[in-house]
VOPAGU-2260 file (C-alpha; in pm, 1 decimal, decimal comma):
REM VOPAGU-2260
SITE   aa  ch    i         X         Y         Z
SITE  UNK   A    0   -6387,4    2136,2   -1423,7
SITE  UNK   A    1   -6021,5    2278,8   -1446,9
SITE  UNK   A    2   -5793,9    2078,5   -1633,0
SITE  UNK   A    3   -5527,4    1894,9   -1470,1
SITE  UNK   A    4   -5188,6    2031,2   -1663,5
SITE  UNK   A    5   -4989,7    1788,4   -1846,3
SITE  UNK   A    6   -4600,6    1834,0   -1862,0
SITE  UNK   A    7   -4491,6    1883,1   -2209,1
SITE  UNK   A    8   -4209,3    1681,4   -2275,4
SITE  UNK   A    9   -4134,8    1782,9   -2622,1
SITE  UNK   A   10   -3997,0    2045,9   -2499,9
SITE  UNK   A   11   -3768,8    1900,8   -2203,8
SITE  UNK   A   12   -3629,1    1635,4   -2520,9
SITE  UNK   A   13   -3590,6    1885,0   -2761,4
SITE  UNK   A   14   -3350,9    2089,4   -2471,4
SITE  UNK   A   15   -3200,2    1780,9   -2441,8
SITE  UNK   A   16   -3134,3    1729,2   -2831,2
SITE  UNK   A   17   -2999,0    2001,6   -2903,1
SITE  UNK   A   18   -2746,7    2059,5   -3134,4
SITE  UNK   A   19   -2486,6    2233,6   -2919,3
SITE  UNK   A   20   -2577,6    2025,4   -2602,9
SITE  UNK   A   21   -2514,4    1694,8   -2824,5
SITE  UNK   A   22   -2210,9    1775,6   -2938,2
SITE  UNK   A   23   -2079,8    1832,6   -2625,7
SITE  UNK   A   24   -2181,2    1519,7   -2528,5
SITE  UNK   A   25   -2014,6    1317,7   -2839,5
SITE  UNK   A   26   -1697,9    1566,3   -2817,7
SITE  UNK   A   27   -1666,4    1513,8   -2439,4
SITE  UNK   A   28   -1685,2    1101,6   -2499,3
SITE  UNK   A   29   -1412,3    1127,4   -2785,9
SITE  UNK   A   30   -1171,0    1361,9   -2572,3
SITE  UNK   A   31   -1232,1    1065,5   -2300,7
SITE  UNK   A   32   -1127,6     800,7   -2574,4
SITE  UNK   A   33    -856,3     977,5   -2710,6
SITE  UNK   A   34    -668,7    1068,3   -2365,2
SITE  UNK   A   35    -780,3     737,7   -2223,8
SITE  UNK   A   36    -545,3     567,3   -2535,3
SITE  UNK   A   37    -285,4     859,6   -2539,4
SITE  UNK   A   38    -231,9     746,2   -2140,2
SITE  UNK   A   39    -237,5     361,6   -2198,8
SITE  UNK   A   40      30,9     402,3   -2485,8
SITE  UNK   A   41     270,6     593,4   -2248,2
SITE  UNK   A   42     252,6     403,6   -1951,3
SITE  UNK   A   43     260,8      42,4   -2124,4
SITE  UNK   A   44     621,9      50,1   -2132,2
SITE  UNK   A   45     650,6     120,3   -1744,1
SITE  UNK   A   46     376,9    -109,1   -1673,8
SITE  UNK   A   47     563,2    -403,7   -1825,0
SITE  UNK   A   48     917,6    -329,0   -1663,1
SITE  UNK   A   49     662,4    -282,4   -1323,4
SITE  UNK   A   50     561,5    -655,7   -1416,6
SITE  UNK   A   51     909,8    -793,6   -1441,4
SITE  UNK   A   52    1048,9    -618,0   -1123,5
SITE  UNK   A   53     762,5    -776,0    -973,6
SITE  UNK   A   54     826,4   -1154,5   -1055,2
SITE  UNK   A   55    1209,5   -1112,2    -910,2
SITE  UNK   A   56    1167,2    -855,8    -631,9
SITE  UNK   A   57     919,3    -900,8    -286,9
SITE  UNK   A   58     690,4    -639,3    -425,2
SITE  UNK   A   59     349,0    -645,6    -379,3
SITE  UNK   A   60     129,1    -730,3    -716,6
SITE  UNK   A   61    -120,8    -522,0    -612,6
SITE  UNK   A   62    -438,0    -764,4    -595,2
SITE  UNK   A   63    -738,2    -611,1    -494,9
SITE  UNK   A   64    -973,4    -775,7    -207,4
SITE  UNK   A   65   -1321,7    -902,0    -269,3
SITE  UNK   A   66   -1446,2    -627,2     -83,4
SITE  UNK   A   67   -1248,1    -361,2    -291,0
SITE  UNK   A   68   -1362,9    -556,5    -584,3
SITE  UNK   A   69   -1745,7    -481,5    -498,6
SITE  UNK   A   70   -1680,6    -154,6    -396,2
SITE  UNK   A   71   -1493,5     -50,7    -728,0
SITE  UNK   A   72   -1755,5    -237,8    -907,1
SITE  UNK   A   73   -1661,2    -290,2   -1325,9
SITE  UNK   A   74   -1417,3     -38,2   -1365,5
SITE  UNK   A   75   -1156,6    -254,8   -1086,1
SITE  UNK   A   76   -1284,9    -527,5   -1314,3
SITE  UNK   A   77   -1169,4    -351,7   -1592,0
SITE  UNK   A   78    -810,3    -150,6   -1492,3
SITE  UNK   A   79    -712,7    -455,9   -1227,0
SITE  UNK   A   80    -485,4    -664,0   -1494,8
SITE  UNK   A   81    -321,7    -371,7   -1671,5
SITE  UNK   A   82    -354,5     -82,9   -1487,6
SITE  UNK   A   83    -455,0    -106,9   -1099,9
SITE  UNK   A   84    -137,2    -186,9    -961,6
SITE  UNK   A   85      51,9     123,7   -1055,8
SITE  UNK   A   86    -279,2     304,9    -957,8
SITE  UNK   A   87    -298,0     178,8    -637,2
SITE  UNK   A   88      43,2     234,8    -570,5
SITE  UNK   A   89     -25,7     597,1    -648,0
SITE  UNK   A   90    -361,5     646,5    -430,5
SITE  UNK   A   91    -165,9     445,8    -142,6
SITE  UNK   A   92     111,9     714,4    -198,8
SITE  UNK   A   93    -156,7     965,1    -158,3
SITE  UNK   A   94    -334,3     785,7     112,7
SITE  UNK   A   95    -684,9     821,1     -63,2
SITE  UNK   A   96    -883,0     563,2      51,0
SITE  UNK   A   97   -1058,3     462,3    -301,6
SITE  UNK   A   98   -1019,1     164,3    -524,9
SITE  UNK   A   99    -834,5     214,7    -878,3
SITE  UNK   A  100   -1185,5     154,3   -1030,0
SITE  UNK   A  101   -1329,4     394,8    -861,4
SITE  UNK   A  102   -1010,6     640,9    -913,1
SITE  UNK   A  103   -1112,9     596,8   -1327,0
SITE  UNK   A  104   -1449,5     607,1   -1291,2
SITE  UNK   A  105   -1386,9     983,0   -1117,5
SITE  UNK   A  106   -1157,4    1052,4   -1426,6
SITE  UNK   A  107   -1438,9     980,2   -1609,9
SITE  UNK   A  108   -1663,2    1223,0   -1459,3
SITE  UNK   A  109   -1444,5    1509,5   -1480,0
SITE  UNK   A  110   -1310,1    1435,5   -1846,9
SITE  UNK   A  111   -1683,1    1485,0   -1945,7
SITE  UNK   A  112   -1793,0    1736,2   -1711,6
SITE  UNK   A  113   -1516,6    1984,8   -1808,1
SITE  UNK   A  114   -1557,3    1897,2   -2147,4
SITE  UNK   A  115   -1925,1    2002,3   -2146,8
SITE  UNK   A  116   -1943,6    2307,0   -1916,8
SITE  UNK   A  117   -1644,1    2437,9   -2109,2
SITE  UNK   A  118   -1811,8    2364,8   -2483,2
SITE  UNK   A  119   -2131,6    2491,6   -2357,4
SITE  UNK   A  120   -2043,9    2788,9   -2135,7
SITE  UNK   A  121   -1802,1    2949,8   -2352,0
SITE  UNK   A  122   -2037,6    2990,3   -2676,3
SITE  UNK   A  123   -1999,5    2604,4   -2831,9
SITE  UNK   A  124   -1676,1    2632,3   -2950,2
SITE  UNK   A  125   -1482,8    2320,6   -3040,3
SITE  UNK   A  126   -1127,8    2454,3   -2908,1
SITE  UNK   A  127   -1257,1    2532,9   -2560,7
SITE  UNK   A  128   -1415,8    2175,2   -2508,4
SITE  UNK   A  129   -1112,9    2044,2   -2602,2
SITE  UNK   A  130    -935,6    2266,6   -2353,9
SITE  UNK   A  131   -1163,4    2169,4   -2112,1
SITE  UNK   A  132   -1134,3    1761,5   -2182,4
SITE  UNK   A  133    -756,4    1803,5   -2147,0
SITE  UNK   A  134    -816,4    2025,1   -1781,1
SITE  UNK   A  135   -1083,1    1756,9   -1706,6
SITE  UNK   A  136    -805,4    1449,0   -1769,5
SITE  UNK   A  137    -530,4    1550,1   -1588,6
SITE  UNK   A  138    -715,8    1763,3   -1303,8
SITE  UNK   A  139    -731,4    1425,6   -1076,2
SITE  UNK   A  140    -403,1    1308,6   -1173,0
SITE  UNK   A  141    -282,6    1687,0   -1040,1
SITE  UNK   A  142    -482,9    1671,7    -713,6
SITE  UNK   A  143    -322,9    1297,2    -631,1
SITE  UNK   A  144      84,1    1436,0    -707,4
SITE  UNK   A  145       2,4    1748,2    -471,1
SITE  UNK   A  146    -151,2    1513,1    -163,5
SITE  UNK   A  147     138,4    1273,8    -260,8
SITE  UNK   A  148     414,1    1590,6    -266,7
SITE  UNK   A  149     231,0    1695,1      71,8
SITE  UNK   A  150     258,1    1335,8     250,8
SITE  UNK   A  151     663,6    1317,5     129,5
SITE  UNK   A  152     694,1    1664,4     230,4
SITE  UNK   A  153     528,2    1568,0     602,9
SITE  UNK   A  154     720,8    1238,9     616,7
SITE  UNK   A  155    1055,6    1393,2     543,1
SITE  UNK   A  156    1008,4    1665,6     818,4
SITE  UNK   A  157     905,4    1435,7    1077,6
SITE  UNK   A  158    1193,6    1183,3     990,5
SITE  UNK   A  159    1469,9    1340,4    1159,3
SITE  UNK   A  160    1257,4    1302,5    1505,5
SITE  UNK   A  161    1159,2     945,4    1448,0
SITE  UNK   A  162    1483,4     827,5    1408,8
SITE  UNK   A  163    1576,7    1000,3    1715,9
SITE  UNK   A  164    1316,6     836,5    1906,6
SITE  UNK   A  165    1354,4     509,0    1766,7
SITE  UNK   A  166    1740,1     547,2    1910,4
SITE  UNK   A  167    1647,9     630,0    2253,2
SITE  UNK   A  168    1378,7     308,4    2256,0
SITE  UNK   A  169    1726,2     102,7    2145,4
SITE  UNK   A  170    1944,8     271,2    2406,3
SITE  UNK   A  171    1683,6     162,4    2639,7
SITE  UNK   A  172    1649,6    -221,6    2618,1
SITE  UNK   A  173    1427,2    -207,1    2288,7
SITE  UNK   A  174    1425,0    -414,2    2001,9
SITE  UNK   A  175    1368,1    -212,9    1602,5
SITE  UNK   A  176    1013,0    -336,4    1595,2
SITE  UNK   A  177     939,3    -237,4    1947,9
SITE  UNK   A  178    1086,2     153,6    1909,9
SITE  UNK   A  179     875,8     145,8    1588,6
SITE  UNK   A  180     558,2      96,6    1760,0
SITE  UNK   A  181     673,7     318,7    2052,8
SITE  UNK   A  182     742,0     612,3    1766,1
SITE  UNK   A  183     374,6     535,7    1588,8
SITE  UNK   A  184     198,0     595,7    1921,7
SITE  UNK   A  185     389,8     910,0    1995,5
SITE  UNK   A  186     431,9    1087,1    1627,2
SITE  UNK   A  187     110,2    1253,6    1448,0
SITE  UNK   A  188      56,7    1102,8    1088,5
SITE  UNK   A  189     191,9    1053,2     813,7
SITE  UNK   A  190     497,8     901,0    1017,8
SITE  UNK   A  191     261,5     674,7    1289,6
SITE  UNK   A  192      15,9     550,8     992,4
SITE  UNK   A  193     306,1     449,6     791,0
SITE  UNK   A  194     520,4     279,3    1104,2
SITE  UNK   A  195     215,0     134,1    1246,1
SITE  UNK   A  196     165,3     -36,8     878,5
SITE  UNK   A  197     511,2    -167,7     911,1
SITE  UNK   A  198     446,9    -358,9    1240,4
SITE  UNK   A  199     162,3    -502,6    1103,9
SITE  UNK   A  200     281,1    -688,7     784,2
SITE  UNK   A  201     513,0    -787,3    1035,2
SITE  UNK   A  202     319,8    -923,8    1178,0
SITE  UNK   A  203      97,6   -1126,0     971,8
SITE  UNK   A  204     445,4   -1269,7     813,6
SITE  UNK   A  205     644,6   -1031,7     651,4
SITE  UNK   A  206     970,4   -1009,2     753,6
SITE  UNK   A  207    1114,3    -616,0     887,1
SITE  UNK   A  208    1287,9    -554,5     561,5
SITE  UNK   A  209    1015,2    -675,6     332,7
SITE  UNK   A  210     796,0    -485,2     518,6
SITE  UNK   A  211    1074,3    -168,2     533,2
SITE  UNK   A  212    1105,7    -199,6     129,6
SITE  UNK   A  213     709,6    -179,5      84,3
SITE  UNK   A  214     701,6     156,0     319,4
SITE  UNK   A  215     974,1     283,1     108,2
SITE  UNK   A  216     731,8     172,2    -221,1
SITE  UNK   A  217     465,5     437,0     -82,0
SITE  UNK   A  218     692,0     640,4      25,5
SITE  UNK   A  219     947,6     708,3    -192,4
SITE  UNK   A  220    1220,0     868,0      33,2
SITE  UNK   A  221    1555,4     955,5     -37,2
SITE  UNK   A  222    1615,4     965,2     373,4
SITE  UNK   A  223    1434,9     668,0     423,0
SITE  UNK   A  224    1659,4     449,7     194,4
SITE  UNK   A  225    1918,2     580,2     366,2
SITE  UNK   A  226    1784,4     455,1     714,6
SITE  UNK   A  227    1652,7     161,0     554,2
SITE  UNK   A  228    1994,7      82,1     411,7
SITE  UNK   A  229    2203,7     145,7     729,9
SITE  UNK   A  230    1909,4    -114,4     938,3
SITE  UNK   A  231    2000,9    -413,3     652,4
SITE  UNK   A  232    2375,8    -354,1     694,6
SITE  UNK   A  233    2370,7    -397,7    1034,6
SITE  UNK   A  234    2202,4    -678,0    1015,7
SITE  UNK   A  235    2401,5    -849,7     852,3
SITE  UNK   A  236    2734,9    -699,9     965,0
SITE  UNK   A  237    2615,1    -662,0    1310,6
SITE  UNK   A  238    2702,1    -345,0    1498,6
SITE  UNK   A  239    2565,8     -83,0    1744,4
SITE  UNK   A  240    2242,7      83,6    1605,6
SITE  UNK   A  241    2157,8     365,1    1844,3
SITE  UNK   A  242    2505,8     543,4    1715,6
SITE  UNK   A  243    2440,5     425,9    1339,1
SITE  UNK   A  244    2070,0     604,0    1384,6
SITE  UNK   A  245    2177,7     921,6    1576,5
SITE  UNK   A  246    2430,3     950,3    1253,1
SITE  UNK   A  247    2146,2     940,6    1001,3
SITE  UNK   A  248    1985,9    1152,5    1245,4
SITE  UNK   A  249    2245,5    1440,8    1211,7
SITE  UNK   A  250    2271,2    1396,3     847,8
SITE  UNK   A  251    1885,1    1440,0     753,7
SITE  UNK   A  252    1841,7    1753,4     985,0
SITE  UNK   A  253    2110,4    1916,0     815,7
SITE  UNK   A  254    1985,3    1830,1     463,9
SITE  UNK   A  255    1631,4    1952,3     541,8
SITE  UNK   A  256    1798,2    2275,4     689,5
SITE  UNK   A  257    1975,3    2329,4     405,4
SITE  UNK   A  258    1674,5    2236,8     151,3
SITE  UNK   A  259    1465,2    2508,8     364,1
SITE  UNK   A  260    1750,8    2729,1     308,9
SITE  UNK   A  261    1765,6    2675,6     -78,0
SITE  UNK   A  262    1380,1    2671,7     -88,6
SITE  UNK   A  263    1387,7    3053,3      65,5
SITE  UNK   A  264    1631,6    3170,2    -146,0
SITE  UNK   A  265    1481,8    3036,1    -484,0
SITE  UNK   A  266    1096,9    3168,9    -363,2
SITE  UNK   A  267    1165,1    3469,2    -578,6
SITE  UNK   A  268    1233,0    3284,3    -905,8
SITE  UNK   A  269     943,9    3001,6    -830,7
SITE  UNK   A  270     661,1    3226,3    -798,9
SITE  UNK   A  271     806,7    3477,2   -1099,2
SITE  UNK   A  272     806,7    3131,1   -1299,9
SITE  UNK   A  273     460,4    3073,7   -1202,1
SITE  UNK   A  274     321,4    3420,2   -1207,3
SITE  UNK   A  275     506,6    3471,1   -1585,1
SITE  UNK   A  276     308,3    3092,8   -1709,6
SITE  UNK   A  277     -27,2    3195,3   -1554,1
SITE  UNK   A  278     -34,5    3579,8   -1633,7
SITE  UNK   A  279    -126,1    3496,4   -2060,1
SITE  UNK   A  280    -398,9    3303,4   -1932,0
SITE  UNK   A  281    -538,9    3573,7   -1686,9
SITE  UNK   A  282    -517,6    3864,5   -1933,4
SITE  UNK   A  283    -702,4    3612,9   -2211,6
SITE  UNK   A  284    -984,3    3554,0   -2015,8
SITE  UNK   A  285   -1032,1    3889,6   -1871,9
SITE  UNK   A  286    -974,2    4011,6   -2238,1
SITE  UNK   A  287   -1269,5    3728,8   -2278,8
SITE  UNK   A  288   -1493,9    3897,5   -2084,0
SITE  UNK   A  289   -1480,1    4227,0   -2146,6
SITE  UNK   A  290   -1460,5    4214,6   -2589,4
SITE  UNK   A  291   -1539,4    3886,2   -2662,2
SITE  UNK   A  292   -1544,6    3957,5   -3043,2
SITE  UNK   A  293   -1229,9    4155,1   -3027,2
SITE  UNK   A  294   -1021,2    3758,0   -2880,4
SITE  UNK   A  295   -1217,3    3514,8   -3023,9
SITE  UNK   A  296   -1067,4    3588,5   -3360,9
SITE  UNK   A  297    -743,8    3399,6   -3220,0
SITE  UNK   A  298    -951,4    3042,0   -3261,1
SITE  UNK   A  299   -1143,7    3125,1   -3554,5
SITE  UNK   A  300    -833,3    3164,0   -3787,7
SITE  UNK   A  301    -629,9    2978,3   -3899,9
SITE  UNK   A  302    -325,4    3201,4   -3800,6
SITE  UNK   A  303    -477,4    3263,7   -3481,2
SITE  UNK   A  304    -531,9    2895,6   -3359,9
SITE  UNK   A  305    -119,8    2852,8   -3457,9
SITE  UNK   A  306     -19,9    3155,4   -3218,2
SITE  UNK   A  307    -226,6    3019,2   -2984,7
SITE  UNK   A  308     -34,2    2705,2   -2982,8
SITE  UNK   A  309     278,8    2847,7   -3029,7
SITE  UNK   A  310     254,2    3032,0   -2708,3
SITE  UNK   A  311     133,4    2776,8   -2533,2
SITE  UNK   A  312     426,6    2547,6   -2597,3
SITE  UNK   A  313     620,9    2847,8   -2508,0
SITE  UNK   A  314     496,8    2938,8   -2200,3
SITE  UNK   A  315     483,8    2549,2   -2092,9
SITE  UNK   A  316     841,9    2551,1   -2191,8
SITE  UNK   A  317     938,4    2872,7   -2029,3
SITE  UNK   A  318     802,1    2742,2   -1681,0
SITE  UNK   A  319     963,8    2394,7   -1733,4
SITE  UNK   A  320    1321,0    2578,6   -1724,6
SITE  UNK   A  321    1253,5    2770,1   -1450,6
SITE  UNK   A  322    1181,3    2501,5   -1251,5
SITE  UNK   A  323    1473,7    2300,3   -1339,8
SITE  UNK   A  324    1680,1    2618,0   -1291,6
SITE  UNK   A  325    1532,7    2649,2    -927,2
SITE  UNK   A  326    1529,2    2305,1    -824,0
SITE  UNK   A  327    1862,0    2241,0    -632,6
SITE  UNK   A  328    1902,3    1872,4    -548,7
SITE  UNK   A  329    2047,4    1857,1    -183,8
């Protein structure tokens, strides 16, 4: 009779207890710790002036539903009282549709997955795990400011138009919360989501400029203080809207003109800034590849792990004034 083969799992637990592939493991869970209390010491300070705007200002606390509770599971459990109101506010600002629990919980993941691929891939070396923990930390925290940069950027443009419209639905016989649902039905998002969420706090209670103040809370809109300022002066000076509107109308086209205009000249000096901070990076991996016994003497020294740092810091440093040369406020 032929014998029926038995799986040997010595051999499947000894892959898995390995000394390389453990280590990953414990490094990638103290990276986790480490950023996890590196992030809550920084923020605590803005978290508690966030907590006493809150108890004098209309502002939303930032409760999250039963439903979003059992979505989010634990980890909205856990970040709810500290944390998940400046969270949400962020994913809102994003429009990601995911709970702050579930927002750490994917932090999670990729502070340990980075971690490990990094430590394991790139022949066990402490200083690349560590490179990749930091890359896996603030990679989701980079993906939410570039959807939230994108949304502003979207809002902003389409602004100039919806104030337009929202002038002609006055002219003709409108009231403000009437042109606002006549501009959500006819404007593409972001501009209809975000109007179409202003009629309806409005209507389950909120009044126009509580409900103005929390659009201008996810979206956070020079130009749209400015409108929202000039719609809670006349109300309470009175006055003819339309022409107030068609004003703010004129003034935000020409500041996005000349933003596009400062934006085209500066291109030149924005990419050299980022092709000057990426470039060391490139030319050490490729470097990587080809002699790998020729770079890695820069993190097995002593000397070579402080030039390493030192040019890090100077390259971060070196983009960081570029970009404040380059960025022209309008």
């Amino acid at each position: 009779m032929n014998k029926v083969p038995v799986m040997d799992f010595s051999v499947i637990t000894s892959a898995f207890t390995s000394t390389p592939i453990l280590m990953g493991f414990v490094f990638a869970a103290s990276v986790l710790i480490l950023f996890f209390g590196l992030d809550q010491a920084i923020t605590n300070r803005q978290s508690a002036i966030e907590t006493r705007l809150d108890r004098y200002t209309a502002r939303e606390t930032g409760e999250l539903s039963s439903g979003q509770r059992k979505r989010g599971g634990r980890f909205d459990y856990l970040v709810s009282e500290k944390r998940g109101s400046a969270i949400a506010t962020e994913l809102a600002r994003a429009d990601l549709k995911i709970t702050p629990g579930e927002y750490v919980a994917l932090n999670i993941v990729t502070v340990v997955f980075c971690a490990v691929v990094l430590f394991a891939l790139l022949g066990g070396n402490f200083i690349f795990g560590l490179l990749g923990g930091i890359i896996g930390f603030y990679l989701p925290r980079f993906y939410v400011r570039f959807l939230q940069g994108r949304r502003l950027r979207a809002f902003n443009n389409q602004l100039g138009d919806t104030i337009v419209l929202m002038a002609q639905s006055l002219r003709s016989g409108y009231s403000l919360l009437q042109s606002m649902e006549t501009a959500a039905k006819e404007l593409p998002p972001p501009m209809s989501a975000e109007l179409s969420r202003v009629t309806r706090e409005v209507g389950l209670g909120l009044t126009i400029n509580e409900a103005m103040a929390n659009m201008l809370r996810r979206m956070p809109s020079d130009d749209l203080d400015l409108l929202i300022t000039a719609i809670n002066v006349q109300h309470e000076v009175g006055g003819n809207l339309a022409e107030i509107l068609d004003t703010i109308a004129h003034t935000i086209r020409e500041r996005i003109r000349i933003l596009g205009e400062i934006r085209t000249i500066t291109a030149q000096q924005r990419l050299s800034g980022i092709i000057l901070a990426v470039l060391p990076v490139i030319l050490a991996f490729i470097m990587y590849l080809l002699n790998p016994q020729y770079i890695s003497r820069m993190w097995q020294d002593v000397c070579g792990l402080l030039m390493l740092f030192t040019g890090g810091v100077m390259i971060i440093m070196g983009y960081l004034v570029i970009r404040r040369i380059t960025a022209i406020e309008v």
